[in-house]
Wavefront OBJ file of the C-alpha trace (Angstrom):
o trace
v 0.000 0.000 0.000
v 1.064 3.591 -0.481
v 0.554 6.083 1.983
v -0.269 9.325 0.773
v -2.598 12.733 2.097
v -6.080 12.371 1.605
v -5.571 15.499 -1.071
v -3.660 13.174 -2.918
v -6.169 10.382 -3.231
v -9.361 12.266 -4.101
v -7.204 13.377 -7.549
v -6.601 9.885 -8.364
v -10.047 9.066 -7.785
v -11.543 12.099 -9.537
v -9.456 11.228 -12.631
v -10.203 7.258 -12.336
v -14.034 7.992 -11.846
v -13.831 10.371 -15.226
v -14.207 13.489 -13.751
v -11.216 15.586 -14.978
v -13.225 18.995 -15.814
v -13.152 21.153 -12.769
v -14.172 24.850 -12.130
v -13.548 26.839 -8.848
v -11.841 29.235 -7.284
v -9.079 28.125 -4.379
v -9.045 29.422 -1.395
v -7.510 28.864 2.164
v -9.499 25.838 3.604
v -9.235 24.175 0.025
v -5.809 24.986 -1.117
v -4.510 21.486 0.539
v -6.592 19.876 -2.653
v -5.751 22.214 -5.226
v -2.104 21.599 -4.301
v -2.788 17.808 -4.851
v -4.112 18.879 -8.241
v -1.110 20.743 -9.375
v 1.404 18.042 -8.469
v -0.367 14.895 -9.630
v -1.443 16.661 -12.889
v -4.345 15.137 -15.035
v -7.153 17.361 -13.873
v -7.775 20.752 -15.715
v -8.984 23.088 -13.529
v -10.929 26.411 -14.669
v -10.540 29.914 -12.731
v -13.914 31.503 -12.160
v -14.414 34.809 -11.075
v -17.379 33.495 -8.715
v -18.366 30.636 -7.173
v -22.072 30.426 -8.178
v -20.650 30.721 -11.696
v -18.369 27.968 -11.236
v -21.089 25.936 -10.224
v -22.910 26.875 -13.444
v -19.953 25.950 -15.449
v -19.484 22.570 -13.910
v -23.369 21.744 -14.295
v -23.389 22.667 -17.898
v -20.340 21.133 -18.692
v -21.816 17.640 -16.877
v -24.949 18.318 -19.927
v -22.859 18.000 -22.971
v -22.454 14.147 -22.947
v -23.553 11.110 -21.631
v -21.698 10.701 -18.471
v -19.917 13.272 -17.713
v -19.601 14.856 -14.054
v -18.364 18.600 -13.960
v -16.500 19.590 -10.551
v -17.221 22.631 -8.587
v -14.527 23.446 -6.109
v -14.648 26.814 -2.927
v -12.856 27.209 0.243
v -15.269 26.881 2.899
v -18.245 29.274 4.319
v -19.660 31.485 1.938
v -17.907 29.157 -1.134
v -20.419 26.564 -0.233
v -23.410 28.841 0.233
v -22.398 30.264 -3.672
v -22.460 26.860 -4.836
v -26.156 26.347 -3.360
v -27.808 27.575 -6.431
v -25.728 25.699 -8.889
v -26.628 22.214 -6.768
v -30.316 23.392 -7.149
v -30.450 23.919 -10.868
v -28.524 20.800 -11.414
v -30.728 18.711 -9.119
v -33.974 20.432 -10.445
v -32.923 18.826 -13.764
v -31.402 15.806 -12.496
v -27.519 16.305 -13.650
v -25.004 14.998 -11.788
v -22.239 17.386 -10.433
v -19.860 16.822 -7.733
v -19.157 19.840 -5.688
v -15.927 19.906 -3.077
v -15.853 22.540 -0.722
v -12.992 22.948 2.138
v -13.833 23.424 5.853
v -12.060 24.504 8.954
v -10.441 21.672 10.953
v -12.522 19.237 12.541
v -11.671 20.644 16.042
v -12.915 23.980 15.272
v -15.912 22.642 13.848
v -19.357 23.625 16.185
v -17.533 26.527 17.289
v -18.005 29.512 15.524
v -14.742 29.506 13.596
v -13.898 31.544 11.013
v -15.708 30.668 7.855
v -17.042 27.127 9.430
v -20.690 27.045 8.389
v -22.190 23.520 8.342
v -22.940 23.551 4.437
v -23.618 19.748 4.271
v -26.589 20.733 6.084
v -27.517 23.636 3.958
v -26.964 21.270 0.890
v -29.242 18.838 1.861
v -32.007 19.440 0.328
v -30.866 20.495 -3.100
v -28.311 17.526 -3.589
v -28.991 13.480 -3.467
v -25.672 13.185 -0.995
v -23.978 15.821 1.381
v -21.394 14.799 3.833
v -18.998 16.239 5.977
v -16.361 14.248 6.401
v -14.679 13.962 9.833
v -11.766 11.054 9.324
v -9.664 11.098 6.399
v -9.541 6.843 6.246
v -13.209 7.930 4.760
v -12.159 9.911 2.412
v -11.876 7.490 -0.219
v -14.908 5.914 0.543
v -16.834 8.452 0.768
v -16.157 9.248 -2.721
v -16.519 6.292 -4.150
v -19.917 6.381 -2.980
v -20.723 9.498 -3.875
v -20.225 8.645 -7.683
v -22.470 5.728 -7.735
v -25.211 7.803 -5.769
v -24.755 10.479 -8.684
v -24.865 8.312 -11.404
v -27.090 5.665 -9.870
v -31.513 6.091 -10.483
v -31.790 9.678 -11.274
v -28.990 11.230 -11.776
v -27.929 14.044 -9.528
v -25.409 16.334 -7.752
v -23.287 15.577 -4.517
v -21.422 17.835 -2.035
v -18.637 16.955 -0.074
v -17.361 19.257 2.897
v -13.547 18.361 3.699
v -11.745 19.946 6.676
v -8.674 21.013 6.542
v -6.293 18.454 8.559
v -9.099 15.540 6.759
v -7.533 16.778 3.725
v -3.654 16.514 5.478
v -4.731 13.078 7.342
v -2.309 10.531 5.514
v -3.499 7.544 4.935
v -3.170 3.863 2.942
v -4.288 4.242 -0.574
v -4.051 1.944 -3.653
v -5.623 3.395 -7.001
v -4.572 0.424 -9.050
v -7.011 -1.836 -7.330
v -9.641 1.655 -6.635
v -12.899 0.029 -8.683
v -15.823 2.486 -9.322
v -18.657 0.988 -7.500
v -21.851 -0.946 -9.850
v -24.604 1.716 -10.612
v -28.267 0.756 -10.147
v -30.597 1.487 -12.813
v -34.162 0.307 -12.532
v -35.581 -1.698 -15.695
v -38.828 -2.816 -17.216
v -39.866 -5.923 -17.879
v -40.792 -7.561 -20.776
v -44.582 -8.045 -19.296
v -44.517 -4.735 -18.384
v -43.804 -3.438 -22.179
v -46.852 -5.695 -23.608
v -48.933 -3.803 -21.172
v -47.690 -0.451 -22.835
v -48.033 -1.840 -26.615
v -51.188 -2.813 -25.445
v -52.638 0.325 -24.472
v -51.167 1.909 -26.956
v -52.165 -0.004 -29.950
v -55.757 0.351 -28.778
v -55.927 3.955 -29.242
v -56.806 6.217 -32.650
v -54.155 9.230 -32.085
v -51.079 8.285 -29.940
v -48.114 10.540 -28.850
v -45.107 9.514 -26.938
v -43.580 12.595 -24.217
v -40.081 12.814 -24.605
v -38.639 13.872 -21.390
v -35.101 15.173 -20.782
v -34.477 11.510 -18.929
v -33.868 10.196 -22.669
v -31.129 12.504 -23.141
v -29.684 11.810 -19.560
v -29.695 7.716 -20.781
v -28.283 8.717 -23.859
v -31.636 6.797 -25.739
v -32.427 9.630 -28.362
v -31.603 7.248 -31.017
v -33.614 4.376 -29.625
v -35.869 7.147 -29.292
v -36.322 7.830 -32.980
v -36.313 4.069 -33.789
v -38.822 3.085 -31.583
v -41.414 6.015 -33.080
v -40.459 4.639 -36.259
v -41.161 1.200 -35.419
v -44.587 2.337 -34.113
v -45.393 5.509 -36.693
v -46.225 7.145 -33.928
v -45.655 11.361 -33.396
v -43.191 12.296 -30.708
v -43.792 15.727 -28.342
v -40.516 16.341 -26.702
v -40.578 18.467 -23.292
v -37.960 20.931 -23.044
v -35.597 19.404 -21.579
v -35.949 16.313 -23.882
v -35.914 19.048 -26.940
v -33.317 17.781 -29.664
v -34.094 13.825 -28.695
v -36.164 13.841 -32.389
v -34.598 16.455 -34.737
v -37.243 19.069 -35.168
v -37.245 18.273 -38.691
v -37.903 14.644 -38.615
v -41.682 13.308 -39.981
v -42.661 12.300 -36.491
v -41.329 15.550 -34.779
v -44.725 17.042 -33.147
v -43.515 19.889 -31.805
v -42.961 21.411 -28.711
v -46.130 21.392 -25.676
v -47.351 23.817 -23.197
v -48.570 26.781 -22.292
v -45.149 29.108 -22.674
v -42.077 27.179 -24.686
v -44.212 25.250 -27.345
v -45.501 25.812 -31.201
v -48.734 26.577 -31.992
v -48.955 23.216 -34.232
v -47.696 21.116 -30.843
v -50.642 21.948 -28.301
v -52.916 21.716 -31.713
v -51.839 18.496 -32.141
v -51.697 17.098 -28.544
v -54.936 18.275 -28.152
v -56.227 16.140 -30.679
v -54.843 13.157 -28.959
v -56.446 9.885 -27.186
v -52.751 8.034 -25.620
v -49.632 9.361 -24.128
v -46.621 7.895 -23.418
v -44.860 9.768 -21.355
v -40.935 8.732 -21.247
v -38.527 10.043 -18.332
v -40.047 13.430 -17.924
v -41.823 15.073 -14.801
v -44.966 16.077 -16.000
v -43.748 19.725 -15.183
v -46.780 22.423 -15.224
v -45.271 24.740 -17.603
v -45.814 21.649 -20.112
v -49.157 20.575 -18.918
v -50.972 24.089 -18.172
v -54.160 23.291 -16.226
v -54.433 19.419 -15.934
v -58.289 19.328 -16.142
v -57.634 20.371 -20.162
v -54.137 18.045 -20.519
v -56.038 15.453 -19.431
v -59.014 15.662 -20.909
v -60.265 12.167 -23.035
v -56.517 10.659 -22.754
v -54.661 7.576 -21.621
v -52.027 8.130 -20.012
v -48.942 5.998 -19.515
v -45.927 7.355 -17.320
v -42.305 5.876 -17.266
v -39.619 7.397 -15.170
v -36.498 6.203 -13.299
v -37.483 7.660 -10.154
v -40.236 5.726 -8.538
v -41.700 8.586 -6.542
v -42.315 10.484 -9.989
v -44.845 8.043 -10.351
v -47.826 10.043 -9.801
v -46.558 12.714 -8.078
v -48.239 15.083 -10.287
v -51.420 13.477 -11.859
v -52.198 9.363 -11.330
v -51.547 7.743 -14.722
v -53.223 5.140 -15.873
v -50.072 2.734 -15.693
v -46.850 3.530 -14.488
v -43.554 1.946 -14.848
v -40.092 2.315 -12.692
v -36.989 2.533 -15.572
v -34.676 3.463 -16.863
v -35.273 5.636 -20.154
v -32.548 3.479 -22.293
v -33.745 0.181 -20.910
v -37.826 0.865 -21.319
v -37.358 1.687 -24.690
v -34.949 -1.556 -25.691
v -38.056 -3.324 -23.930
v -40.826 -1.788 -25.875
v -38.742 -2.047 -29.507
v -38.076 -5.564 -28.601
v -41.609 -6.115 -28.035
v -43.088 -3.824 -30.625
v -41.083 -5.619 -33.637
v -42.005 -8.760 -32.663
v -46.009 -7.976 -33.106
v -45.154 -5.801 -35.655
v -47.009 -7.373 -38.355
v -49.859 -6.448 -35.910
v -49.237 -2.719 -35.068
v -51.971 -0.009 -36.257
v -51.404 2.162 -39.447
v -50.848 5.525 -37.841
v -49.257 7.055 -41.251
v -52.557 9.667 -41.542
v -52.605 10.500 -37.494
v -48.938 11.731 -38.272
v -49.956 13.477 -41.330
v -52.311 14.746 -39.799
v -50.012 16.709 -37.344
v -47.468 17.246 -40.016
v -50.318 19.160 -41.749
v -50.992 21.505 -38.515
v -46.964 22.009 -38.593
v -47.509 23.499 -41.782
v -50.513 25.599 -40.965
v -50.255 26.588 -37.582
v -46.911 29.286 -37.144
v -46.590 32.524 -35.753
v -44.859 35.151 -37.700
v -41.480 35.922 -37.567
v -40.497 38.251 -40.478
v -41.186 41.787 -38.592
v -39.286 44.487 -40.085
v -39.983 46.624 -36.792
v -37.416 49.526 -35.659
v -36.890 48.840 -32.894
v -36.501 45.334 -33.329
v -39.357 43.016 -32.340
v -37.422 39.626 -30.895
v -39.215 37.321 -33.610
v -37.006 38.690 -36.125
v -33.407 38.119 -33.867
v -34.646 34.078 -34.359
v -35.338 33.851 -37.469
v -31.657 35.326 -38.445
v -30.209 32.974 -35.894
v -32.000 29.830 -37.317
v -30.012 31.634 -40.775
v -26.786 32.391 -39.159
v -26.255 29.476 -37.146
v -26.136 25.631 -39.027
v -28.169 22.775 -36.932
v -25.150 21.881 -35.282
v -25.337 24.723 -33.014
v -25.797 24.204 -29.878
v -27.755 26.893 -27.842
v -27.968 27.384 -24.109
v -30.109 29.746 -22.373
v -32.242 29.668 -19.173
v -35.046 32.155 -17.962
v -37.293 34.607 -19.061
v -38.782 35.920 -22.457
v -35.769 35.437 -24.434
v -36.060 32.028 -23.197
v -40.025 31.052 -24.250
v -39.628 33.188 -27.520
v -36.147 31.092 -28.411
v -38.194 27.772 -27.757
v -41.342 29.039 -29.612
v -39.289 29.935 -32.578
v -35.711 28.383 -32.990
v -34.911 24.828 -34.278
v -32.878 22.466 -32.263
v -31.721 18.906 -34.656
v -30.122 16.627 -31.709
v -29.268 15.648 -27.988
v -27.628 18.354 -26.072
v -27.796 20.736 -28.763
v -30.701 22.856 -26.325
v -28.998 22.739 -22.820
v -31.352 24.647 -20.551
v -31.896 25.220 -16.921
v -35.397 23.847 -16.997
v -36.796 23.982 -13.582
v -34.795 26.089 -11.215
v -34.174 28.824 -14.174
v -31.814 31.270 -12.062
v -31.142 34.400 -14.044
v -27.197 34.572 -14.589
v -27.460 30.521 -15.259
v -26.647 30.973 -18.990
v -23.348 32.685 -19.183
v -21.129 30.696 -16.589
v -22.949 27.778 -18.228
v -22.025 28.054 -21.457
v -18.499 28.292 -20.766
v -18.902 24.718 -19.136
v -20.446 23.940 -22.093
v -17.493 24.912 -24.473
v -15.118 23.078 -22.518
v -17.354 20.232 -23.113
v -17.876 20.984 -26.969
v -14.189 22.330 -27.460
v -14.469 23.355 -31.147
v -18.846 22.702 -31.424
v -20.253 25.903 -32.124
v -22.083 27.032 -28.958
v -24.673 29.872 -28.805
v -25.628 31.631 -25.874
v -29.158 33.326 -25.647
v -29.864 35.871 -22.782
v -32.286 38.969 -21.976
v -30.651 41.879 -20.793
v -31.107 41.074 -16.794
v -30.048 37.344 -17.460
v -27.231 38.786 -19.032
v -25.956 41.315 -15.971
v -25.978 38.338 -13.525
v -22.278 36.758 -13.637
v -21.817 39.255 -16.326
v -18.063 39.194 -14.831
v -17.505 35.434 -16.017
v -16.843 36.807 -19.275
v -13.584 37.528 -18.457
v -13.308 33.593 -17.403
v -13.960 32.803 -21.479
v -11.252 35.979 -22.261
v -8.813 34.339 -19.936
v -9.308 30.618 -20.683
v -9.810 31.325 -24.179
v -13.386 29.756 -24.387
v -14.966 31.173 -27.829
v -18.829 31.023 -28.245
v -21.298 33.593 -29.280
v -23.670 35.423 -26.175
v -26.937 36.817 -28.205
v -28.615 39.432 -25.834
v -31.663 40.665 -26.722
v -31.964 43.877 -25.112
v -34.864 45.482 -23.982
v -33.892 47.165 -20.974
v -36.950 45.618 -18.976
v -37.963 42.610 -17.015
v -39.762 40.984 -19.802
v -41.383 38.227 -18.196
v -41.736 39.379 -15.195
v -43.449 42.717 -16.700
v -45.686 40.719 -18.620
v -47.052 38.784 -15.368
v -47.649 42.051 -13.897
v -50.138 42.571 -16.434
v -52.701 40.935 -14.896
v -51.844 43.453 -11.527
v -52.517 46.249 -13.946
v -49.249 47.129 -12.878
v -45.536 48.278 -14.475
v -43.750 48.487 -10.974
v -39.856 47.906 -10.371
v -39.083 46.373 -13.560
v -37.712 48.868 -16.195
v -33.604 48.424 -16.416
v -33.633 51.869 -18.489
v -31.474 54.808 -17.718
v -29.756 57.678 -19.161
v -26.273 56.487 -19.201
v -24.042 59.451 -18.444
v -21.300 57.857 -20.163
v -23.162 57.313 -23.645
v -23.150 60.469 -25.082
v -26.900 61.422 -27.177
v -26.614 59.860 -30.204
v -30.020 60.781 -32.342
v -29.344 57.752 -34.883
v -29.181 55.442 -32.235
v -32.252 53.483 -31.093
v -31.046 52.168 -27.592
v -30.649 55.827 -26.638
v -31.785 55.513 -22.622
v -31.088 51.720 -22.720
v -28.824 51.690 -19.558
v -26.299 49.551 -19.314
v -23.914 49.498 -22.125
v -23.275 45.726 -22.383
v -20.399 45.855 -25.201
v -18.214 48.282 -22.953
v -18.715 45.573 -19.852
v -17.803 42.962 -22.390
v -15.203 44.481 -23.961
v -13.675 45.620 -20.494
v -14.048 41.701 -19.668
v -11.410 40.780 -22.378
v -14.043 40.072 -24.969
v -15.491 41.329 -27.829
v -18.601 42.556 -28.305
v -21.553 44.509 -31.282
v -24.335 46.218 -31.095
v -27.376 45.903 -33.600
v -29.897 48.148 -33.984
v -31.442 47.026 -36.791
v -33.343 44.107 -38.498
v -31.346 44.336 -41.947
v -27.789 44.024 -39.821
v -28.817 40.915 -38.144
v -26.854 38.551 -40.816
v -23.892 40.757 -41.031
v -23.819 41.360 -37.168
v -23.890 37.501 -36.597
v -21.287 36.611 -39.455
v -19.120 39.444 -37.960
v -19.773 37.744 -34.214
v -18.515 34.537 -35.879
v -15.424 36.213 -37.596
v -14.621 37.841 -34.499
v -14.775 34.537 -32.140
v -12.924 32.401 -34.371
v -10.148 35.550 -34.492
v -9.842 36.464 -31.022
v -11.024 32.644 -29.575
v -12.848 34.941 -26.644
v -16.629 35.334 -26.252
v -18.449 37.438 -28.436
v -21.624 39.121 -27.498
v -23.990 40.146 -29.860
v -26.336 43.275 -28.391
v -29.651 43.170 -30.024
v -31.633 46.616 -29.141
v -35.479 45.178 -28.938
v -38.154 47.636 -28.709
v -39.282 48.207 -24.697
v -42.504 46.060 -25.335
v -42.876 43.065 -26.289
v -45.653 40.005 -25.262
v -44.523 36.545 -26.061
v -47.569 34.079 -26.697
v -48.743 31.741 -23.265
v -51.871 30.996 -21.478
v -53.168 28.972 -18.451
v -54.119 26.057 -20.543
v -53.338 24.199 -23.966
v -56.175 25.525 -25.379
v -56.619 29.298 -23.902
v -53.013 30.398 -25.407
v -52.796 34.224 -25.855
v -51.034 35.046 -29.404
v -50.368 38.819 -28.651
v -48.237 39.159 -32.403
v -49.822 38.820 -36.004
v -49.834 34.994 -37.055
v -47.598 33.734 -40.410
v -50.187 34.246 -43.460
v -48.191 33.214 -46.083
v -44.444 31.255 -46.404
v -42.659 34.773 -46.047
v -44.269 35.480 -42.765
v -42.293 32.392 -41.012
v -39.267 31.961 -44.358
v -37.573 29.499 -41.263
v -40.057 27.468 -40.400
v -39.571 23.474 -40.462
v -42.783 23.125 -43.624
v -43.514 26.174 -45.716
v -47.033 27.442 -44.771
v -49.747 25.914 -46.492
v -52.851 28.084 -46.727
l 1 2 3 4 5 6 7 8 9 10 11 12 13 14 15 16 17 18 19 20 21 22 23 24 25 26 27 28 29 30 31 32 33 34 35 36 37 38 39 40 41 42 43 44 45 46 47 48 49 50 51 52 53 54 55 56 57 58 59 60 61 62 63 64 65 66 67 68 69 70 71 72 73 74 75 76 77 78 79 80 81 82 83 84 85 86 87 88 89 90 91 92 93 94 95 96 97 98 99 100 101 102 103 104 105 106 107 108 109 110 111 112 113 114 115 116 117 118 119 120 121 122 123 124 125 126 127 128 129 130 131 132 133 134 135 136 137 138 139 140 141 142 143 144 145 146 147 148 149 150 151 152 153 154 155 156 157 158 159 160 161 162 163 164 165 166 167 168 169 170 171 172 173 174 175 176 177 178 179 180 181 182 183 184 185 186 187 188 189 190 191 192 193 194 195 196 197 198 199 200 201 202 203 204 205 206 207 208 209 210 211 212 213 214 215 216 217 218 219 220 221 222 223 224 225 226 227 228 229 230 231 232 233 234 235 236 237 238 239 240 241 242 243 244 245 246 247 248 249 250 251 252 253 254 255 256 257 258 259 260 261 262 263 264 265 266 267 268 269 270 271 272 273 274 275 276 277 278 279 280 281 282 283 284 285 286 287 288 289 290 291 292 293 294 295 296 297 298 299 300 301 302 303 304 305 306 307 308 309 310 311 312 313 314 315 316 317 318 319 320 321 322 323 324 325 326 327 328 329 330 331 332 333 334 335 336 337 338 339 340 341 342 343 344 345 346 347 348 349 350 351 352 353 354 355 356 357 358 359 360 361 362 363 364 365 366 367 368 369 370 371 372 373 374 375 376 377 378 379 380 381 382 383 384 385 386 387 388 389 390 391 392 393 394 395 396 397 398 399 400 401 402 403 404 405 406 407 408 409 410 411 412 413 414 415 416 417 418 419 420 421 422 423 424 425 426 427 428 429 430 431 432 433 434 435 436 437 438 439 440 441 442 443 444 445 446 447 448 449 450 451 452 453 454 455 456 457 458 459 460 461 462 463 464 465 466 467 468 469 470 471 472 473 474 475 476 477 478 479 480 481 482 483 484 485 486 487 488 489 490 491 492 493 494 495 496 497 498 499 500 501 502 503 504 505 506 507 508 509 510 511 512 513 514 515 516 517 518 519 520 521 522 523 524 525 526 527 528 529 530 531 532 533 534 535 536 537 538 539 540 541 542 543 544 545 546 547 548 549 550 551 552 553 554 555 556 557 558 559 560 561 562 563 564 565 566 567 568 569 570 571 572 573 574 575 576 577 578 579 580 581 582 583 584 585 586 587 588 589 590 591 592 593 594 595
């Protein structure tokens, strides 16, 4: 055996459990680790400029392949309590993510000390496993459990609180005969699938719910062949958007009552079965429940048995696996599938609606309307891109309107949706994509949280392009207040004093100039004003980025105004804009518009 400080044996473990991608920032209680990191090599680390951000980074670097486990590293106290919202988001949409903080020595633990706050506590409940660990002959243990509890059922993040002699502690350690522990997956049975391809071979107009649990299994293939196999039209949630390429015959379109297409609730609507297939049944999918479930059978598969009705009671449900479900059901479906229903004019049927039901994009508005920032995206950017965004109008209009053609191509914080998400984010997501085109898509208050992790892209060299439609307002937020008959505390606009008048200039009183901030960070940055600069801002952006190998951002001045479509229920959706007439209304659309 080899004796060695603890330090040194979590970096063997980190790099022989695959997780060799950290962010963080060192600090006093943690610095024992990070100098385990620089002498045994293997691990890059990232300098962020925040912990919160670096939390960000390693969650959206864990999203960009099947998996992968990002590392967040802080010194102890306030580190940990950063970190708290990154362990949230990535819980929320079950990612896995190990965060390491450091803590004051286990004697001064309980006692006030300087920076000693009991995080594992705090962590709790936004993380499947927190653990402070008080004996450094645990130390390897406690990791190797930690990465089966991560990657075992749902997937999710882990925090682990190390004081500072635990990390000093030396102790016997052997990485040469160090074995990842067995991860537990739940999956169906054979008996169980007949069930399924019962039910849903008994009904008229069948959709199968693609939920972001098919990405996490890495099934999106399977995916595709098993809706072949069955003819049947697939509605994927958002976070399972990209598991059928938007373009594909049996691509529905998206659901619900803010990020979906007109022709997806038309469609779903006109349903009788769904399968529903590792998703969570979330309530900005279903609207009111009384109209989703209206005349329809429903079927619910998830991982997690507690899922399992935890929203609505299905009609069957079924503990899996996403992966393993689906090898069931094809298995079972091609051998009856001499048997299976003709459900060739069901999906024409919602092909047809995807070519009659859009909403107009081509607005020629000064200032711009955001429609119009899409459509040139879904021009400027080739269907490998792969966008990442998080909350608010920029958000619901980018799912409304863009096109995403794989898995992991939309990376999204889906359920927790904290503003300053996307930035930090989508530099995890470069380092996870190193050479992948990656476009970032923010409002303007999205944008100013963790705006200074820019400089972490400058610094690191991380090149992607930031889109920020600016409209110098708390978009969603003023468009809830609507129904307050209220505009209160959420215009971002002020007279700059260091933006001298310009009368040519439509984001005079804007605010915040975001390409000075960005070009202060290190990067570079545009402005557009217009709709007719769109292409050459974006192939400028892309010049720029592949020059420089920084971020670029991309300033889009919006008019103050604008109300993206939603509702309360599938059928009650307010369209505030003019609807596509004719094929040059919506020239990006997936089918040109019949009339």
């Amino acid at each position: 055996m080899t004796r060695m400080r603890a330090v040194d044996a979590i970096v063997q473990i980190l790099i022989k459990e695959g997780a060799d991608e950290a962010f963080g920032l060192p600090g006093a209680a943690i610095n024992p680790l990070y100098s385990a990191m620089r002498a045994g090599g293997g691990i890059r680390h990232t300098l962020a400029r925040h912990v919160e951000g670096a939390s960000h980074m390693a969650d959206g670097y864990s999203r960009t392949g099947d998996g992968r486990i990002g590392v967040c590293l802080g010194t102890s106290g306030p580190a940990g309590t950063d970190m708290i919202t990154g362990l949230y988001a990535a819980i929320a949409d079950s990612i896995p993510m190990l965060c390491i903080t450091g803590q004051a020595p286990v004697a001064k633990l309980d006692k006030e000390d300087f920076q000693a706050v009991d995080i594992a506590s705090i962590a709790k409940p936004v993380t499947k496993f927190a653990k402070t660990v008080l004996e450094g002959a645990q130390v390897p243990g406690v990791f190797q459990s930690a990465f089966q509890i991560m990657r075992s059922g749902r997937p999710g993040p882990v925090l682990i609180d190390l004081p500072f002699d635990v990390q000093m502690t030396e102790i016997e350690f052997d990485i040469d005969t160090y074995e990842p522990l067995p991860v537990a997956k739940p999956v169906a049975t054979r008996a169980q699938a007949e069930k399924v391809l019962d039910m849903l071979t008994a009904s008229k107009h069948p959709v199968i719910v693609a939920g972001g649990g098919i990405v996490n299994s890495g099934a999106s293939d399977k995916l595709v062949e098993l809706a072949e196999t069955l003819g049947v039209p697939v509605v994927p949630t958002l976070m399972g958007w990209g598991a059928i390429a938007d373009d594909h015959p049996l691509a529905a379109g998206l659901v619900g009552i803010q990020t979906s297409q007109r022709y997806g609730n038309a469609s779903f609507l006109e349903s009788d079965f769904v399968l529903g297939i590792g998703n969570r049944w979330a309530n900005r999918h279903t609207g009111g429940l009384d109209t989703y479930r209206k005349g329809r059978t429903f079927v619910h598969v998830d991982i997690e048995p507690t899922q399992i009705g935890r929203v609505f009671a299905p009609d069957y449900g079924v503990v899996s696996d996403a992966g393993a479900f689906i090898d069931v059901l094809l298995e079972a479906a091609r051998d009856r599938v001499a048997e299976l229903p003709d459900y060739n004019g069901w999906a024409e049927e919602c092909r047809d609606r995807k070519a009659r039901l859009q909403r107009k994009t081509n607005f020629d508005n000064v200032p711009m309307k955001p429609h119009r920032v899409y459509q040139e995206m879904l021009t400027a950017f080739d269907r490998d891109t792969t966008f990442v965004t998080t909350i608010g109008l920029s958000q619901i209009a980018g799912a409304q309107l863009l096109h995403v053609y794989g898995p992991r191509k939309w990376i999204n914080a889906g359920q927790a949706g904290p503003l300053g998400w996307t930035g930090p984010a989508a530099l995890g997501v470069v380092r996870g994509k190193p050479g992948e085109q990656v476009v970032a898509l923010s409002g303007d208050y999205d944008f100013q949280f963790m705006i200074e992790e820019l400089a972490v892209g400058a610094q690191h060299k991380l090149p992607y392009i930031h889109v920020v439609v600016n409209n110098s307002y708390l978009g969603l937020i003023r468009q809830s207040q609507r129904g307050f008959e209220m505009d209160y505390e959420v215009s971002l606009a002020f007279d700059n004093v260091n933006t001298p008048y310009d009368p040519d200039s439509v984001a005079t009183g804007y605010g915040v100039d975001h390409v000075k901030v960005a070009e202060g960070l290190g990067c570079k940055a545009i402005r557009v004003e217009r709709p007719e600069e769109l292409a050459a801002g974006f192939a400028e952006a892309a010049r720029l980025r592949d020059e420089f190998q920084v971020p670029v951002v991309v300033e889009v001045i919006l008019e103050r105004v604008t109300n993206i479509a939603m509702g309360a229920d599938l059928d009650t959706m307010n369209e505030f804009e003019d609807l596509a007439a004719s094929p040059a209304d919506a020239p990006e659309a997936i089918y040109a518009l019949l009339d």
